[in-house]
C-alpha positions as CSV (number, residue, x, y, z in Angstrom):
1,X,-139.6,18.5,187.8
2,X,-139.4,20.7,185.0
3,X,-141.7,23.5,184.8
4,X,-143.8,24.0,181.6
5,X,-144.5,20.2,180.5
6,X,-148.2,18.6,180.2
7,X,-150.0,16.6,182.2
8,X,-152.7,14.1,180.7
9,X,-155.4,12.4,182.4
10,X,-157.7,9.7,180.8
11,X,-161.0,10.7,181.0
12,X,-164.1,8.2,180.7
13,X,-166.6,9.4,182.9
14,X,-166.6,7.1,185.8
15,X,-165.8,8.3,189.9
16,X,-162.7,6.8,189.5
17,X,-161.9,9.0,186.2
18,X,-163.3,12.2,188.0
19,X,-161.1,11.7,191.0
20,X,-158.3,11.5,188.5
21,X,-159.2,14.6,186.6
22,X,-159.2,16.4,190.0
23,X,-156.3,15.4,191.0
24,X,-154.1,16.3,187.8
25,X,-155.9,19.4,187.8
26,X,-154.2,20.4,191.4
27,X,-151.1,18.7,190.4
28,X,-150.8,20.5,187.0
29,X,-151.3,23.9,189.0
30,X,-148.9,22.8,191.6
31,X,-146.2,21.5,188.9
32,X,-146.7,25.2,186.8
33,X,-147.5,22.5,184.1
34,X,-147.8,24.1,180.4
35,X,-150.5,22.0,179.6
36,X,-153.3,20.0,181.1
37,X,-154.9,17.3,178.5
38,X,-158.3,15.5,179.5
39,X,-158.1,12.5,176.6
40,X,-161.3,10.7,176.0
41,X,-160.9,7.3,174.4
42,X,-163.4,5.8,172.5
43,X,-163.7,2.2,169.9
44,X,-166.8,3.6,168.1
45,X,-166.3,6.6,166.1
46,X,-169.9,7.0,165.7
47,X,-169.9,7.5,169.7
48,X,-167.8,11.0,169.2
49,X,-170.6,13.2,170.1
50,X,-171.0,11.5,173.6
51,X,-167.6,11.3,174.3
52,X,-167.6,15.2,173.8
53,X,-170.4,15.0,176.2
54,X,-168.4,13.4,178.4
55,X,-164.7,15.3,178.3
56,X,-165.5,18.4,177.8
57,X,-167.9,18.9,180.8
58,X,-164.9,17.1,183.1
59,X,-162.7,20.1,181.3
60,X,-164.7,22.8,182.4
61,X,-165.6,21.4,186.0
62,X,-161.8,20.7,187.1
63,X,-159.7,23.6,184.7
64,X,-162.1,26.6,184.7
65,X,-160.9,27.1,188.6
66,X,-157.4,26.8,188.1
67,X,-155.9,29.3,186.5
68,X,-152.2,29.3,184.8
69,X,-153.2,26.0,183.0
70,X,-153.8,25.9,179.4
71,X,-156.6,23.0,179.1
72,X,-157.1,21.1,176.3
73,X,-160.0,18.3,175.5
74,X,-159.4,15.0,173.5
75,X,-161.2,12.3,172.1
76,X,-159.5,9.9,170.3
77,X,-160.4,6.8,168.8
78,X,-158.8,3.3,169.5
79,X,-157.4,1.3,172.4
80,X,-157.6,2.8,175.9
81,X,-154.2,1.9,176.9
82,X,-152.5,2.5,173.7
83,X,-153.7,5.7,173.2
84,X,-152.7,6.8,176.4
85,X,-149.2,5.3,176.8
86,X,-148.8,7.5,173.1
87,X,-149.9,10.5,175.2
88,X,-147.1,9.5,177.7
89,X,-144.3,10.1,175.3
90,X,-142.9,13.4,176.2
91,X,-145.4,14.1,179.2
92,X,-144.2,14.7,182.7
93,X,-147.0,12.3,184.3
94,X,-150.3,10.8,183.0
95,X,-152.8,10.5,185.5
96,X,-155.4,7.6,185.4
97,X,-158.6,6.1,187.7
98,X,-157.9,3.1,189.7
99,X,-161.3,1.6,188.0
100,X,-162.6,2.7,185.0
101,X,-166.7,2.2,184.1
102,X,-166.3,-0.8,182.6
103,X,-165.3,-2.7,186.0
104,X,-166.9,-4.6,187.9
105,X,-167.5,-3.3,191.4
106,X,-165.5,-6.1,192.9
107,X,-162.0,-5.3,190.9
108,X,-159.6,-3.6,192.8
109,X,-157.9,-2.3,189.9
110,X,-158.9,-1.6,186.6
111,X,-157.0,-3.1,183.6
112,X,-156.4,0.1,181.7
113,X,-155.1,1.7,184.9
114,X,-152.7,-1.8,185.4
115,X,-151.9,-1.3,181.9
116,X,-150.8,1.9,181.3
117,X,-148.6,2.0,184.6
118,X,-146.9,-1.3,182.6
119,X,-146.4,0.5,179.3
120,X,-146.2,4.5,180.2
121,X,-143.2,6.3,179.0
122,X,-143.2,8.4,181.7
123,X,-144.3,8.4,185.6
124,X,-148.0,7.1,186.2
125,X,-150.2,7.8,188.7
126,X,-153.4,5.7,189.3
127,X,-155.3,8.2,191.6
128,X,-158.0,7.1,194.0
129,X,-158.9,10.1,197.2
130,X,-157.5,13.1,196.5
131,X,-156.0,14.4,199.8
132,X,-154.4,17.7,200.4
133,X,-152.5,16.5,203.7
134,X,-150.1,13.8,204.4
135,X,-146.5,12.8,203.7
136,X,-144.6,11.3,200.4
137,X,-144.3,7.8,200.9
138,X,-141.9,6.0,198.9
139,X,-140.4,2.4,198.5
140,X,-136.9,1.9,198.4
141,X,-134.6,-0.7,197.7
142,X,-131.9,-0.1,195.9
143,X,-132.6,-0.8,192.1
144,X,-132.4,1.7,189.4
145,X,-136.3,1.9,189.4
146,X,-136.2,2.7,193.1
147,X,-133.7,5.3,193.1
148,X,-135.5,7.3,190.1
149,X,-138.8,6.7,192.6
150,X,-136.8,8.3,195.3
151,X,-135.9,11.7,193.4
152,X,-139.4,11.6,191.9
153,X,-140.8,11.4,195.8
154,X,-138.6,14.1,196.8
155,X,-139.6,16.2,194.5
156,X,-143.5,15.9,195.0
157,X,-142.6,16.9,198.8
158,X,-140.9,19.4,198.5
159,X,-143.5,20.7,195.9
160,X,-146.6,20.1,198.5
161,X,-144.5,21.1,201.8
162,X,-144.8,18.2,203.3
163,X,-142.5,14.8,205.1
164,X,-141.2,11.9,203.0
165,X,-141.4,8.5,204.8
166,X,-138.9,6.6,202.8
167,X,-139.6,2.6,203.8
168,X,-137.6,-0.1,203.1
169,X,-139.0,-3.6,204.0
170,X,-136.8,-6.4,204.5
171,X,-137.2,-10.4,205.0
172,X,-134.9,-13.0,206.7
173,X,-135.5,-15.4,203.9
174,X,-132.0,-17.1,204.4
175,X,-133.0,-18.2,207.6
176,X,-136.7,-18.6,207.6
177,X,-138.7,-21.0,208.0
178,X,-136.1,-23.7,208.8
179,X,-134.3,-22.0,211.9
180,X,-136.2,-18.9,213.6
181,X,-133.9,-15.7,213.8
182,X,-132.5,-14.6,217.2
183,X,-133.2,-11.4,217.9
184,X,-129.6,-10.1,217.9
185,X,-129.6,-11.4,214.2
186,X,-133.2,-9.5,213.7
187,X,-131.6,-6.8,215.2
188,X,-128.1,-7.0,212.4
189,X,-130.7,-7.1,209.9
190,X,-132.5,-4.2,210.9
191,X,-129.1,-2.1,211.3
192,X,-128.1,-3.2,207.5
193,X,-131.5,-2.3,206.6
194,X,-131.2,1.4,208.3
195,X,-127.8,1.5,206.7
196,X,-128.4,0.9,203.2
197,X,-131.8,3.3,203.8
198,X,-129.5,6.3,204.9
199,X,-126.8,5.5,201.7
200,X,-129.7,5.9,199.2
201,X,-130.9,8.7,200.6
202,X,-127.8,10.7,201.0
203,X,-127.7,12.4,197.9
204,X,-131.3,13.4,198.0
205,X,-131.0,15.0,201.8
206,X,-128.6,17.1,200.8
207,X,-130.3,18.2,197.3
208,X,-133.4,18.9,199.1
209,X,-132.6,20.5,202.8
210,X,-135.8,21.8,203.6
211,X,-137.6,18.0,203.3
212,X,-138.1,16.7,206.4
213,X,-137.4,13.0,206.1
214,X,-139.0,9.9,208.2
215,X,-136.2,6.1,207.7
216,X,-138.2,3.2,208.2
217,X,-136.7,-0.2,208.0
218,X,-139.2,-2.6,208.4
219,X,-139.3,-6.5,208.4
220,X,-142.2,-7.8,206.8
221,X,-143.3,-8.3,203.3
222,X,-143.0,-4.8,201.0
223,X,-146.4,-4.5,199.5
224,X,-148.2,-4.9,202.9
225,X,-145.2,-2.7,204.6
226,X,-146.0,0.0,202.2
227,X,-149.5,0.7,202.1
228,X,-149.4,0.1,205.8
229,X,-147.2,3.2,206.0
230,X,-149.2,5.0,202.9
231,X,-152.6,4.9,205.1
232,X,-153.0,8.4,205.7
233,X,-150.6,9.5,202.6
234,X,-151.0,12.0,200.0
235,X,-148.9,9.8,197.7
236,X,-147.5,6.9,197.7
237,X,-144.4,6.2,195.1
238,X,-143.0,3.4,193.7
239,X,-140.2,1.8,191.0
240,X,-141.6,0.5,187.7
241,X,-139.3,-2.6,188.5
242,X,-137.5,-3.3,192.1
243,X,-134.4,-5.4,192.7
244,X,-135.9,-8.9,191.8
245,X,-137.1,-7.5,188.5
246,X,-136.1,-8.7,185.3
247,X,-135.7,-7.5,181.9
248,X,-138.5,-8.7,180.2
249,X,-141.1,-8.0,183.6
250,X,-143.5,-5.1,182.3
251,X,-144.1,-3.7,185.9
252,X,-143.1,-5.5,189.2
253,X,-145.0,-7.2,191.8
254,X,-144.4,-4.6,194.5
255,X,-145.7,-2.1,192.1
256,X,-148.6,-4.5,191.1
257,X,-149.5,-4.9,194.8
258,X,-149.6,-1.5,195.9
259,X,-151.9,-0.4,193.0
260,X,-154.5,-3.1,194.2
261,X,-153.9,-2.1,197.9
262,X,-152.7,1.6,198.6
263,X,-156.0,4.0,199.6
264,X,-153.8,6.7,198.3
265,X,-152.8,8.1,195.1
266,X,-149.7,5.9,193.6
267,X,-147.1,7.0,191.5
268,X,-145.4,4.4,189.5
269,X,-141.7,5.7,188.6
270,X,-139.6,4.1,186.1
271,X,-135.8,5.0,185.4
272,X,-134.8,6.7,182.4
273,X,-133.4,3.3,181.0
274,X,-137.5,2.2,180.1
């Protein structure tokens, strides 16, 4: 964390937009951010003065009680997700609603919210509750993604005061389903697991002292794994891309599957590679 950056939050009105705006506005505060931006996106430029209607009141209701931010209200016109993945460039985080109005009440996640954790130049978090208790959680497994995820999960505890749970799932998918694994061979797996779980988060323990860490290695598929272990979380953190990822994938399927599952605030963490 660097203190003095911005913080933007899309704005379009919705519960899951408000939860967002209240959320940056703590994390802002918490982060000694320079700036907090509440960006309104609209197609219709002949819609400007209810968009107005509709940031600036957010503005007021989540920055007026939080002083030491400088707020700002935007409405822009164009595409949702392209005007905020421009606002990423150079932000610390940009902060989004896991549904915006738009969606219908059945859809887990909302497309800008999907689409923006794809394309952001920076961290993205697609907020849902917005709880003051709880660890870090965060996914590890080794990939550049996951280790930038790591620092960015140490940072945000040690900022809040609180545990990290770092989890790292693991499979037997060399031996399953043909031939069932023993349990001394379940057991092997679980030590590697542990192992590579402590090597990861060597440098980070000794960078941050004062963290009090929680290793889980945990067989079982990662996405359920995760927001099993995120269920009473303050934030849950994740790589853009994990190991199985590939150049051309815009955000991986652990990622994916935790947006649509977690009940907790995600953060989506990419390395500085893109």
């Amino acid at each position: 964390m660097h203190p003095g950056g911005r913080v933007v939050v899309g704005v379009d009105g919705s519960p899951a937009s408000l939860a967002a705006a209240e959320w940056a506005a703590d994390e802002a505060v918490l982060r000694r951010a320079e700036q907090l931006q509440f960006v309104m996106v609209t197609r219709d430029p002949l819609a400007d003065d209810e968009a107005w209607e509709t940031v600036g009141p957010v503005a007021d209701r989540f920055a007026a009680r939080r002083s030491g931010v400088l707020a700002a209200s935007e409405v822009v016109h164009g595409d949702p997700t392209d005007v905020l993945v421009q606002f990423s460039d150079g932000a610390e985080l940009v902060a989004v609603g896991s549904r915006g109005r738009g969606a219908l009440a059945a859809t887990l996640l909302g497309s800008v919210s999907a689409k923006v954790a794809a394309h952001a130049r920076c961290p993205v978090v697609v907020a849902r509750e917005n709880r003051g208790s709880g660890p870090v959680v965060v996914g590890v497994d080794n990939s550049p993604h996951s280790r930038a995820a790591l620092q960015y999960a140490f940072d945000a505890a040690a900022r809040y005061g609180c545990e990290l749970v770092a989890v790292q799932a693991w499979q037997d998918l060399e031996l399953a389903p043909v031939v069932p694994p023993l349990d001394h061979e379940l057991a092997a797996m679980r030590d590697e697991a542990l192992r590579g779980l402590s090597e990861q988060l060597a440098g980070c323990t000794e960078s941050y002292p004062d963290v009090p860490v929680h290793r889980i290695a945990q067989r079982g598929h990662p996405v359920s794994e995760l927001a099993a272990a995120a269920e009473g979380a303050r934030l849950l953190v994740v790589g853009h891309r994990g190991r199985g990822g590939f150049t051309g994938l815009l955000l991986g399927s652990v990622a994916v599957g935790v947006l649509h599952h977690a009940q907790c605030p995600v953060a989506v963490v990419r390395d500085a590679r893109g």
